[in-house]
N, C-alpha and C positions, 0 to 999 in steps of 0.2 A: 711828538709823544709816541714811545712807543706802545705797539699795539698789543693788549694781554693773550697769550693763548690759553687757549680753551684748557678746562681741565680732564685730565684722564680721567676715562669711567670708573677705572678700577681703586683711583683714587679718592672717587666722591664718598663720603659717607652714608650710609645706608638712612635712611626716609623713612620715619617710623609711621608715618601717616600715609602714607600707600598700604592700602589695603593686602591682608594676607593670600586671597586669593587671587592679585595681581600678582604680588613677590615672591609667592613660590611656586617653585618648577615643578612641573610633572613628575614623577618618578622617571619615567624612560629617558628622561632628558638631563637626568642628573647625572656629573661625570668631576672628571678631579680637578676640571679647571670651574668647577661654581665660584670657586671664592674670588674669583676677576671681577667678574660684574653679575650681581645678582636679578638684574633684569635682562637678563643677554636674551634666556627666551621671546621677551616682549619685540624685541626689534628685530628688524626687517635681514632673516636668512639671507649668506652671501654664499654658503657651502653650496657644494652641489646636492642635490637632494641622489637617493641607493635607484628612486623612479628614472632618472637618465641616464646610467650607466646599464648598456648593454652591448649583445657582442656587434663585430664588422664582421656581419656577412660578407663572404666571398672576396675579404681583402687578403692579400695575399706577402708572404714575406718578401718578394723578391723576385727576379728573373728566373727560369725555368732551367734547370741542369743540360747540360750537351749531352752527359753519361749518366747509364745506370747507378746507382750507388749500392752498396753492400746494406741490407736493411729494410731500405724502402718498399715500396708498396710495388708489386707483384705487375698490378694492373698498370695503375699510371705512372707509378713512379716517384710520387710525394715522400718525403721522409714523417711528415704527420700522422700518419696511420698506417694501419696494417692492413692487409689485402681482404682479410675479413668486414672493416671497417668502411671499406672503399666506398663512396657513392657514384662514383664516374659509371659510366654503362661499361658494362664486360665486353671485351678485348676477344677476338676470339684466341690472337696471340699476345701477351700480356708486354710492358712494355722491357721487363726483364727481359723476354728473348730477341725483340726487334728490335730496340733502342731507340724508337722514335715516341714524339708527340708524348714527352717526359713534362708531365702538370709541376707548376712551381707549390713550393710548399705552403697552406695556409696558417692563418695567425690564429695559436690557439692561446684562449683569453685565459684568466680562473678570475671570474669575478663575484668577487662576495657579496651578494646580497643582503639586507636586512629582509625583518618580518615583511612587513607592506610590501616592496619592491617584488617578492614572493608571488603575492596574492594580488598583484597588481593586473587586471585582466588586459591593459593598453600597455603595457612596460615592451618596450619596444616597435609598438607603432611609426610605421612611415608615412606620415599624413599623404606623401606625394603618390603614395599608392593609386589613393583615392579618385585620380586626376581620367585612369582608365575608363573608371566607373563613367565618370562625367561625361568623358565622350564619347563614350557608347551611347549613352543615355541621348546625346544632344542629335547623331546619328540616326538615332529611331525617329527622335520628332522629328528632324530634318525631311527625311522619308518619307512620313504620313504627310507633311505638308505639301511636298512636290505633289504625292496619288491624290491629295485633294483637290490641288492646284489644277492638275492637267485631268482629270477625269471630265470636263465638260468637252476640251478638245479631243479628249481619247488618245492624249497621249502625255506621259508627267511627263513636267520636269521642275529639275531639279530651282531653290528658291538662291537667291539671293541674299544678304546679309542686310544690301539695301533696302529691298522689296517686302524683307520679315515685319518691319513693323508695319506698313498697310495689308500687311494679309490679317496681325493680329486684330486694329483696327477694326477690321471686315468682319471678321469671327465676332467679337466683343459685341458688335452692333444688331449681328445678327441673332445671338443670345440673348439680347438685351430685347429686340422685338419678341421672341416664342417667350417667353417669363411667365406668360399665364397660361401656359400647359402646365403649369407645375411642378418638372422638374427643376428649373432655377429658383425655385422658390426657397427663403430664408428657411431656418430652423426654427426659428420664433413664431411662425404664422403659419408652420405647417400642422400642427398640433390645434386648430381653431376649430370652435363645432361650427355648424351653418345654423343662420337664424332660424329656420324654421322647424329646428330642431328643440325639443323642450328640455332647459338645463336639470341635468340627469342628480344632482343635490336636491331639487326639488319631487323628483320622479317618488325619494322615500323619506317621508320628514321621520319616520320610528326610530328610536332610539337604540330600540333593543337587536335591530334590525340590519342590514350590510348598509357600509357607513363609505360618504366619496370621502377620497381623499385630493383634495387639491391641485397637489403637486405632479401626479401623474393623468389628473383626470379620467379618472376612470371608480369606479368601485371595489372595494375588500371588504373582504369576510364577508365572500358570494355563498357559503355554506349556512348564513340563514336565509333560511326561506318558506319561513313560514306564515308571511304574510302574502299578497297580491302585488303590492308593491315592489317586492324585493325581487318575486320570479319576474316582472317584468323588467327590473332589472338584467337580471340575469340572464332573456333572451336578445338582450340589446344588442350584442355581439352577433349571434344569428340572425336578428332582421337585417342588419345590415349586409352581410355576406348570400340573401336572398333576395331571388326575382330577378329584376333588370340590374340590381347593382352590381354582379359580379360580370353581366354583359359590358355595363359602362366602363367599367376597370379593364377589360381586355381590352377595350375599344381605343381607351385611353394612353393604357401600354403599348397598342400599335401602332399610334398616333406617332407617341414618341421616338419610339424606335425605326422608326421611318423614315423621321428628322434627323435624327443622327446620323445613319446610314449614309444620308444623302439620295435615298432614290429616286427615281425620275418620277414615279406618281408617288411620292409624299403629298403627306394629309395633316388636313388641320381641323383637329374635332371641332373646335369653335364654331371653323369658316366654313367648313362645308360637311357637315355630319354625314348627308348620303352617301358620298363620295368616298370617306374612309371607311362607311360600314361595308360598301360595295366589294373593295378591293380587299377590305380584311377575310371577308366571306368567300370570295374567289381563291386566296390564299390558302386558306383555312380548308376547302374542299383539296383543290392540287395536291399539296399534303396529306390528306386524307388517302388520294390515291394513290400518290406515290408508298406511302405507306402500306396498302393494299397492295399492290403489285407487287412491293417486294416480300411482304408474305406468302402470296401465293407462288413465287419463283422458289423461296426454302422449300417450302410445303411439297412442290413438284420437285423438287432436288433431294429431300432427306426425308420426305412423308411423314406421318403419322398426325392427320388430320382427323381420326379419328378417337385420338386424345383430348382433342377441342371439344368433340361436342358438350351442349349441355346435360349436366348427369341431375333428374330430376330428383334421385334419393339424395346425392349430395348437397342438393339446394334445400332440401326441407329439414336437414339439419340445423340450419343458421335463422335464428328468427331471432326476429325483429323485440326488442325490452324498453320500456318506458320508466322501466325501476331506477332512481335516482342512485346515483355513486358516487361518495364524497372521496377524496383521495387526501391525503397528509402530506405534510415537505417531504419524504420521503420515495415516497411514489406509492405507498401500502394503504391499502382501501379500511378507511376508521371503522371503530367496531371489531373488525377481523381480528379472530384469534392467530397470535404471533406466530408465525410457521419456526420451525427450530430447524438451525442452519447446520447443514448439510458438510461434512470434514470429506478430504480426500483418499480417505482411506475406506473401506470396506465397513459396513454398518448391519447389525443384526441378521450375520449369517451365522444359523443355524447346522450345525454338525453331528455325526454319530450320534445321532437319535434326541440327540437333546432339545429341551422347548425352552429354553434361555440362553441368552448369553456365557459366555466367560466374564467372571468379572460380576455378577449377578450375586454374588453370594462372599460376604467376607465373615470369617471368623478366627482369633486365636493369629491375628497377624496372618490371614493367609487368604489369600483372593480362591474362587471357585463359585461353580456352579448351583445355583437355588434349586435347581431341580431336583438334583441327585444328591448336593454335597459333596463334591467330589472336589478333591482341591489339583488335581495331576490336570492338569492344562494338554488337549486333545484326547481326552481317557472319553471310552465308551459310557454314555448314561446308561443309569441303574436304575432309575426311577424310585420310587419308596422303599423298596427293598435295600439302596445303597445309603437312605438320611437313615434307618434301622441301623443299619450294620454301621455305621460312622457314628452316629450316638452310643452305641454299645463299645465300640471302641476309644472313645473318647471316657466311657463310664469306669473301663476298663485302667484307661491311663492315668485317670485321677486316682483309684481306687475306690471308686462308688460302688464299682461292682463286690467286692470282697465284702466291705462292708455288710450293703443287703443281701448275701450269702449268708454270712453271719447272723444277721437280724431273724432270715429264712430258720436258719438250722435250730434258732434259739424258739421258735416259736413251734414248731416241728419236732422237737426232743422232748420226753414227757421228764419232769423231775425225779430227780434220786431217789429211792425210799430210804426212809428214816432206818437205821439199825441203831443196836442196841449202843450203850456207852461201853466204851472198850475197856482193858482194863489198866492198870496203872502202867505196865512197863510198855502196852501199845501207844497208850495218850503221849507218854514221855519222850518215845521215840517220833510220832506225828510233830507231837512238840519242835524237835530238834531237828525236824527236815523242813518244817516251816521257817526256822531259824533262820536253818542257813540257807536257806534259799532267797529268803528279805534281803540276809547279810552282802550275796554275789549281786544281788538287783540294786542294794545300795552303793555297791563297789563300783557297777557300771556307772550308775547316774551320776556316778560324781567325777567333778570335773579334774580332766588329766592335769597334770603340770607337764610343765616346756621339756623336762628332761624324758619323760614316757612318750610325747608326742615325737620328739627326735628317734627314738628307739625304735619305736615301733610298735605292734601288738602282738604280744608274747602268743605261746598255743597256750596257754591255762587262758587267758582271756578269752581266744579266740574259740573258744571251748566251753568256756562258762557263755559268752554269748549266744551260741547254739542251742544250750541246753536252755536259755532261758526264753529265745525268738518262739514265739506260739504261729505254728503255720495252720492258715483257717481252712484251707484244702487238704490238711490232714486228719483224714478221721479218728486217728489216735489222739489226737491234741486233747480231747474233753479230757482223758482221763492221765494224762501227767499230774504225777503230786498225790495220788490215792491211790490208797492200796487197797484196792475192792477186786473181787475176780469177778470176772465177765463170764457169765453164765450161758 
C-alpha cells in the first residue's frame, strides 16, 4: 500500500476556526508571499535573523601585493582605503617610497541592516571574548589562595588543581564554625529584634499617631509627635546608637575584621572579650599616634599652627537648638515659605538711577520702566517729572490735550453781545454764506466714488478743505464766518 504524502501548506484550505489573532500577521511581517501559507508566522523561523549578520573583522581578501600599486594607500599600501583613512600606525617612510611590508587588502562588507539589528546593543558579540575576562579572574583567586596558603610558612605557594577542593573544604568549615559573629549570618534573621526588647507596635497603640509598618519594621509618619508615646518612638534610633552600644559595634567590627585578615592575635568577642577589647585599644592608640606624628611633621614642614588654635568668638556663634524640624520628600523644612528659584542670568540690577527694574512697567504694547515710564531701555531715570512729561505726551498723541484747550478757551472767552437785527440785504447776504458753506461741508461728507478716488483731490477740494478745517491753536478760528470788527 502505497504511502499518502503529506499535503502542501500552501495547498491546505484556510481554518475558519482558528482564531483571528492567531491568523494574522503583524503588519511588519506582511510581504507578497502571504498568500502561500497564512500561518507562516506561527511556525518555527528558518531565515536567518538582520541580529547575525555582521562584519569580519580583520578578514582579509587575499595575499599581500610584492609591488606598490598606483592608488593605494600611501602608508601600507592596501588598495581599500586612502592614506587619510589609514589605521595602521604612520610609517615614518610610507610604503609607496620603500616598497616593503605592503598589508593585503580587507573585505569590505555593505551590509543592510533592518530596524532591530540597528538598535541591537549585542549585534555582533564574540562570546569567546569573554574567556580573557575568566581567566584573569581565575588568576586573581589562584593568587589569594597560594598568600593564604603559604602565609603561616612565610612563604606562598602556589595551589594545585588537586589540592583546590580541600583548601575550599577548609575555608567552608571554618566559616561554618565563626557563623555567630554575624557576618555569615542569613538575611532573614538579620532583621530580628532581641527578646528583651519591647515590640515597638505595642510601644504606640494611638491611632492618630506614627503608625509601624510591618514589613520594614520599623515606624512612619515620625512627624507626629504629639503624644509620649510617639516621641519615644522617635528616640528609639538614638538610644540605640548611645552609651556602650556603639563601643559593642566597634568591638564587633574589629572582631571581624581580624578574622578575615587572618592576623596572628585575631579575636573572638564571644570567646575572649578582654583580649579583643585589649588589642583593639592598643590599636586604636598606635593610630592615634601615628596620626599625631604626622601632624606635627606637616606642621614643622609648612607651619601654620597657629590657624589651629581654638577661636573662642567663633565657637560662641554655634549654639546648641532643641527646636524640632520637620523636613518634606523633598529636603525643604514644612511650613517654610517657598524661596523663589534663582535663573542664571543677572537679577534686579539696578542702573542710572533707577529704583525698578526694566520690564517693571508695560503700556500701549511696550515694556519700560514703573519709576519714570520711560520705555527707551538703558535711558536715564526721570523720576516724576518723566511719568508728567509721558502722560502729557501721550495726552498730546490722542488729542486730549487740544480738546481741554478747547474746553479751557470756551470757558475763558466771555460771550458775544447781542447787536441789533441787521438789515434785509445784510441778513440775505449772512444768509447765503451760510448756504454755501453747509453746501462745501456737505460736498465733503459725502462719500467719494471709485472714479474721484482714482483721480485724486483736485485744488478746489484741497482748498475748500482748508478753508473749512477749524485750527484750535488759531486764535482767529472764533471769528471765521462773522463779519463783526474787532474792536
Amino acid at each position: 500500500m502505497a504511502s499518502k504524502k503529506p499535503a502542501d501548506v500552501a495547498s491546505k484550505e484556510k481554518n475558519e476556526y482558528i482564531p483571528s489573532f492567531i491568523s494574522k500577521k503583524p503588519f511588519y511581517l506582511e510581504g507578497p508571499d502571504q498568500e502561500n501559507d497564512y500561518l507562516e508566522h506561527q511556525r518555527l523561523q528558518t531565515a536567518t535573523p538582520d541580529q547575525s549578520k555582521w562584519y569580519d573583522r580583520g578578514k582579509r581578501l587575499g595575499a599581500a601585493a610584492t609591488k606598490f600599486r598606483k592608488g593605494a594607500c600611501e602608508n601600507c599600501g592596501a588598495m581599500t582605503h586612502k592614506t587619510k583613512e589609514c589605521l595602521s600606525r604612520p610609517r615614518a617612510k610610507g610604503a609607496k617610497w620603500t616598497g616593503k611590508d605592503i598589508q593585503a587588502d580587507e573585505v569590505v562588507q555593505d551590509i543592510q541592516l533592518g530596524w532591530d539589528a540597528k538598535r541591537d546593543r549585542w549585534n555582533g558579540y564574540d562570546a569567546t571574548e569573554y574567556r580573557a575576562v575568566i581567566q584573569e579572574y581565575e588568576e586573581l583567586e589562584n593568587l589569594k589562595k597560594s598568600v593564604k596558603s603559604g602565609a603561616a610558612d612565610g612563604q606562598p605557594k602556589l595551589i594545585e588543581n588537586g589540592d583546590e577542593d580541600e583548601v575550599l573544604e577548609q575555608e567552608e568549615a571554618k566559616y561554618a564554625e565563626e557563623s555567630d559573629m554575624g557576618r555569615q549570618q542569613s538575611t532573614a534573621t538579620r532583621n530580628l529584634r532581641l527578646r528583651e526588647d519591647t515590640a515597638k507596635y505595642l510601644l504606640n497603640l494611638d491611632l492618630e499617631s506614627a503608625k509601624y509598618d510591618p514589613k520594614t519594621r520599623s515606624m512612619v509618619d515620625m512627624g507626629a509627635q504629639a503624644d509620649q508615646a510617639a516621641a519615644l518612638v522617635a528616640e528609639d534610633n538614638f538610644m540605640r546608637a548611645s552609651g556602650d552600644a556603639a563601643e559593642f559595634e566597634k568591638a564587633s567590627k574589629y572582631a571581624w575584621e581580624s578574622q578575615e585578615r587572618g592576623d596572628k592575635n585575631k579575636t573572638h568577642l564571644q570567646a575572649n572579650p578582654t583580649s579583643g577589647e585589649y588589642f583593639r585599644r592598643k590599636e586604636q592608640q598606635e593610630s592615634d599616634a601615628k596620626r599625631e606624628a604626622h601632624r606635627r611633621q606637616l606642621l614643622e614642614k609648612y607651619g601654620g599652627e597657629q590657624y589651629l588654635q581654638p577661636n573662642s568668638l567663633k565657637d560662641s556663634t554655634i549654639t546648641e537648638s532643641e527646636r524640632y524640624i520637620e523636613y518634606d520628600e523633598s529636603g525643604a523644612i514644612k511650613g517654610a515659605p517657598k524661596a523663589i528659584a534663582k535663573t542664571k542670568y543677572p537679577e534686579d540690577v539696578l542702573i542710572n538711577n533707577h529704583t525698578l527694574v526694566w520690564g517693571s512697567w508695560w503700556k500701549n504694547f511696550q515694556w519700560g520702566y514703573a519709576c519714570c515710564h520711560s520705555t527707551v531701555k538703558n535711558s536715564y531715570c526721570t523720576g516724576e517729572e518723566g511719568k508728567e512729561a509721558s502722560e502729557q505726551a501721550n495726552r498730546i498723541r490722542t488729542g486730549a490735550e487740544l480738546k481741554a484747550l478747547e474746553s479751557r478757551r470756551a470757558i475763558e472767552m466771555p460771550p458775544p453781545p447781542r447787536t441789533a437785527t441787521p438789515v434785509a440785504s445784510g441778513k440775505s447776504s449772512t444768509t447765503q454764506n451760510e448756504v454755501e458753506m453747509s453746501g462745501k461741508t456737505e460736498a465733503l461728507a459725502k462719500k467719494r466714488t471709485l472714479t474721484e478716488m482714482k483721480g485724486g483731490v483736485s485744488e478746489e477740494e484741497l482748498e475748500a478743505y482748508k478753508r473749512s478745517r477749524g485750527m484750535a491753536d488759531d486764535p482767529m478760528a472764533t471769528y471765521l464766518g462773522k463779519d463783526e470788527l474787532v474792536s
